[in-house]
Each structure stands twice: as structure tokens, then as C-alpha cells.
C-alpha positions in Angstrom: -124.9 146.0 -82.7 -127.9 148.1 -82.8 -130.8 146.9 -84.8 -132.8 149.7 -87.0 -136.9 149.5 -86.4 -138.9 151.7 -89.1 -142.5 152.1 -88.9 -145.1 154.0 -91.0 -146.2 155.8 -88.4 -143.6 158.8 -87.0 -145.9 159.8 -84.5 -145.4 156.6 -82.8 -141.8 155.9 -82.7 -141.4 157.3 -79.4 -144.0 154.7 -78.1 -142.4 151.9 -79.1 -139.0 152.8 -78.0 -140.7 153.2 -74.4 -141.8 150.2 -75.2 -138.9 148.2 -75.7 -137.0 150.6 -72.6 -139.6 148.7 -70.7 -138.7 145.4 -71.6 -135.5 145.5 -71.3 -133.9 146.3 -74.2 -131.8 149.7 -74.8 -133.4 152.1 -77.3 -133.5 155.2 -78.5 -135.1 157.3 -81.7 -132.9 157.0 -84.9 -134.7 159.3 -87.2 -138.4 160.2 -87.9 -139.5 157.2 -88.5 -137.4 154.9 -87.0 -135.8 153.9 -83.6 -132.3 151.7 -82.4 -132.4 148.8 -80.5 -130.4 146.6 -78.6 -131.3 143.8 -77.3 -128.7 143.7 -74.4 -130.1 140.0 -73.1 -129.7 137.7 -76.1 -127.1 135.4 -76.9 -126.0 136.4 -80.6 -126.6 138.7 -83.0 -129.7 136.1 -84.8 -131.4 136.0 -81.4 -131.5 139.7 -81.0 -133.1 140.4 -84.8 -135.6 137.5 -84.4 -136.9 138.4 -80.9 -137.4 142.5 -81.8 -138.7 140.8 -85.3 -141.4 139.2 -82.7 -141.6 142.1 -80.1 -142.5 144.4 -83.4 -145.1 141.7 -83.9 -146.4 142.1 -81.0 -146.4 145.7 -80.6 -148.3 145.6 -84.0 -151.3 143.9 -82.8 -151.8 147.2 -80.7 -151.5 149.5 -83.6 -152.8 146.9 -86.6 -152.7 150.0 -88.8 -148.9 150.5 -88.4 -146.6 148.5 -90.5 -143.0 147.9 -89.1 -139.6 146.6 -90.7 -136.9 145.4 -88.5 -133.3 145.5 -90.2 -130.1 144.7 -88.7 
């Protein structure tokens, strides 16, 4: 089941789905602001929200001016 990442910043939403391409995940643009993600690698639907919840964390430290909301 995809997961739904929004952030503040549209400009950057292609970014970050390269970002997760990279590592692994499947991804792609949703709307504006937001992208799908799946995280093809975890174990259970938990895993995959709280490890994007931390990728997203991580991303953020990048971009400290973007704020992000992971929902599944």
C-alpha cells in the first residue's frame, strides 16, 4: 500500500521522490505537493510508515526549512 508524503515545499517534491528512487523504495509524484511511496523492502505495513517517517527525517535535515507529513 502506498504511503502519501506532503511537504510545504512543491518545488521539491521531485527531489525527494529521486530521493527515495535511490534508496530503494518505489515512488512517484501524487499531486503538487506530495509524492507515493512504497517501501518495497519492509516486512509490514508499520515498518514501511516508520522507516519513510525516518527517511523524511532525514531528508529534512537537508532542507530544515521544509516541513513534511507522512500518512499512510
Amino acid at each position: 500500500m502506498p504511503i502519501e508524503v506532503r511537504i510545504s515545499e512543491p518545488l521539491l517534491v521531485d527531489e525527494l521522490v529521486t530521493a527515495f528512487l535511490r534508496n530503494g523504495c518505489v515512488a512517484q509524484r501524487g499531486s503538487d505537493d506530495s509524492c507515493l511511496v512504497v517501501h518495497v523492502h519492509a516486512a509490514h505495513a508499520k515498518e514501511a510508515r516508520q522507516e519513510l517517517a525516518f527517511f523524511v527525517r532525514a531528508w529534512q535535515l537537508q532542507h530544515p526549512a521544509v516541513s513534511a507529513v507522512v500518512t499512510p
